[in-house]
C-alpha positions as CSV (number, residue, x, y, z in Angstrom):
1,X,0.0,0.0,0.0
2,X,2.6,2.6,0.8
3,X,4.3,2.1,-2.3
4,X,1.4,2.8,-4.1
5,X,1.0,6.0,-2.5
6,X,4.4,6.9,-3.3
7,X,4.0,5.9,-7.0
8,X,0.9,8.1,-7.3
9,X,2.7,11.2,-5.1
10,X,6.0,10.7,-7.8
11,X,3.2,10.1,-10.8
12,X,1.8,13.5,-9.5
13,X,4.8,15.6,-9.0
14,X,6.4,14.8,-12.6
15,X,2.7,16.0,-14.2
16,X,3.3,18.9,-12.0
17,X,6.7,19.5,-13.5
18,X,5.5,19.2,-17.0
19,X,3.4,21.5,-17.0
20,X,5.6,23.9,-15.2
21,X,8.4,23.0,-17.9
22,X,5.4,24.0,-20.6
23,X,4.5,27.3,-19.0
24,X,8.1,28.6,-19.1
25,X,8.4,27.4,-22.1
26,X,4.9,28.8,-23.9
27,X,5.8,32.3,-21.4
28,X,5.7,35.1,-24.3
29,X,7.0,37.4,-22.1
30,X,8.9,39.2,-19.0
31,X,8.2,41.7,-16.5
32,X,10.9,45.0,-16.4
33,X,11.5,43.4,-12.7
34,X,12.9,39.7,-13.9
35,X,14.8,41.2,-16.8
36,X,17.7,41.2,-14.9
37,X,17.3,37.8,-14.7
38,X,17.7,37.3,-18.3
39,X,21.1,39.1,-19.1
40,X,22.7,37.4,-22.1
41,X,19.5,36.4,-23.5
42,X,16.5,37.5,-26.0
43,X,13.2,38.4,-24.6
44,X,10.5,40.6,-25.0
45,X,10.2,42.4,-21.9
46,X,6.1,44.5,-21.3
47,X,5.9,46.8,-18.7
48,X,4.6,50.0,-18.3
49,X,6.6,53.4,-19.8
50,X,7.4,55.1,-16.3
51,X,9.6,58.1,-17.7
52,X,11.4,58.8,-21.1
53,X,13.8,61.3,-21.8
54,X,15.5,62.1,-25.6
55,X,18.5,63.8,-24.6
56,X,18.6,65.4,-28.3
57,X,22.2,67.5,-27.2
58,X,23.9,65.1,-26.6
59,X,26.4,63.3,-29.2
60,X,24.6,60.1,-29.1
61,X,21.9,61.4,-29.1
62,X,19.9,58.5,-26.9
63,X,16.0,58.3,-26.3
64,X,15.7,56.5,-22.6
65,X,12.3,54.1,-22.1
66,X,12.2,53.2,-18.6
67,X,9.3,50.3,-17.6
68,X,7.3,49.9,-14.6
69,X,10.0,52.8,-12.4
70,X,11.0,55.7,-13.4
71,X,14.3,56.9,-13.4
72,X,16.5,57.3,-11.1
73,X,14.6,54.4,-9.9
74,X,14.4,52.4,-13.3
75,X,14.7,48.2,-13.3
76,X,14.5,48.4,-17.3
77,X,15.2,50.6,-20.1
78,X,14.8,50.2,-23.6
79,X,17.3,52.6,-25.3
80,X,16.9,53.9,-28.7
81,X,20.0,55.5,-29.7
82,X,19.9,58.9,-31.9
83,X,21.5,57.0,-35.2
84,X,18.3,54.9,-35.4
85,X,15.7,57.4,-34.3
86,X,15.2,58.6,-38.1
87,X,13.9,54.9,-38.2
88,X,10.7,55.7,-36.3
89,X,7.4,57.1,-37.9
90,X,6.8,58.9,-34.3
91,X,9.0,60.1,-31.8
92,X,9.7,57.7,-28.8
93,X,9.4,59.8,-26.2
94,X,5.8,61.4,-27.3
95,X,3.8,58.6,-27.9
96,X,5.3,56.1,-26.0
97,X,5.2,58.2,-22.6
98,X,2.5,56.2,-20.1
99,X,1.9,53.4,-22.5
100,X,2.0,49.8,-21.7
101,X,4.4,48.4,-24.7
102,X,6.5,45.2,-24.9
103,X,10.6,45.6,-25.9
104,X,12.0,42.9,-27.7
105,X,15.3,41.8,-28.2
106,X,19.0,40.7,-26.3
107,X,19.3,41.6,-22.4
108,X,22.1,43.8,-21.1
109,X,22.9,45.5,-18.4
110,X,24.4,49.3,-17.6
111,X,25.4,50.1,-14.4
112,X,23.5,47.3,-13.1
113,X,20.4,47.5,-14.5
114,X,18.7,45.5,-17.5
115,X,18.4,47.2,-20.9
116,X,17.5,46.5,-24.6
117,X,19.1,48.3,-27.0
118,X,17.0,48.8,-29.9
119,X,18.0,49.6,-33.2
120,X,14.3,48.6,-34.9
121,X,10.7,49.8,-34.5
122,X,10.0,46.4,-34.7
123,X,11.0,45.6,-31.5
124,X,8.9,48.2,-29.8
125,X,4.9,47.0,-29.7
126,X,1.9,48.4,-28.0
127,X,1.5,45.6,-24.9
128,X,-1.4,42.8,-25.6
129,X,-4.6,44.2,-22.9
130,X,-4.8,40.7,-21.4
131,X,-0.7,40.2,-21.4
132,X,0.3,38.1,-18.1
133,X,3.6,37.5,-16.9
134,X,2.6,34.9,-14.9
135,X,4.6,31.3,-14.9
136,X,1.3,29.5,-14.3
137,X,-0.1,28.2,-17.5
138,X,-3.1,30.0,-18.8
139,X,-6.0,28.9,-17.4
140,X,-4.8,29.4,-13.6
141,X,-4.6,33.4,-15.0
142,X,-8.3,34.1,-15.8
């Protein structure tokens, strides 16, 4: 009998490990907060734009996108620097200010902090209205 029991508590823990396997796996994307998690590797990272600042003076001209804190506070920023700004049909800072978007592309960090560099529109879309960033499959998120 207690073999039994420990056959169905082992059958039940490696069901529970698929699908917890298939949920990272499926996961679409990453909150600003776990970024950091995921240096050295591509993701698309959704958060909320906190702050943004073009700092148009500048050589480099960069365009700062900082999700879910705002700076000097910021666990995220997608950077847009000025040499690819003439790539975008809007500026960044305008109409991207307050949105919820998701940044894709590869993890770094500056000074400690996760960033995406991005050097494509592409990698900037408006954030999905029912977007989770949950690790628990789907249906545990309705």
């Amino acid at each position: 009998m207690r073999r039994f029991f420990s056959n169905i508590l082992f059958s039940i823990l490696i069901l529970l490990s698929f699908f917890f396997i298939q949920s990272l796996q499926a996961r679409s994307s990453i909150s600003p907060e776990e970024a950091i998690n995921f240096v050295g590797t591509s993701q698309t990272v959704c958060g909320t734009v906190a702050s943004v600042k073009y700092l148009s003076t500048d050589s480099k001209a960069p365009t700062f996108l900082n999700l879910n804190q705002p700076y000097p506070d910021q666990v995220f920023t997608a950077l847009i620097w000025g040499e690819n700004r003439g790539k975008f049909s809007y500026a960044p800072e305008v109409k991207l200010d307050g949105k919820k978007i998701c940044v894709s592309g590869l993890i770094e960090t500056y000074k400690g902090k996760a960033e995406i560099i991005v050097s494509e529109p592409k990698q900037i879309r408006m954030a999905p209205k029912a977007a989770t960033n949950s690790f628990l499959p789907a249906i545990f998120n309705n």
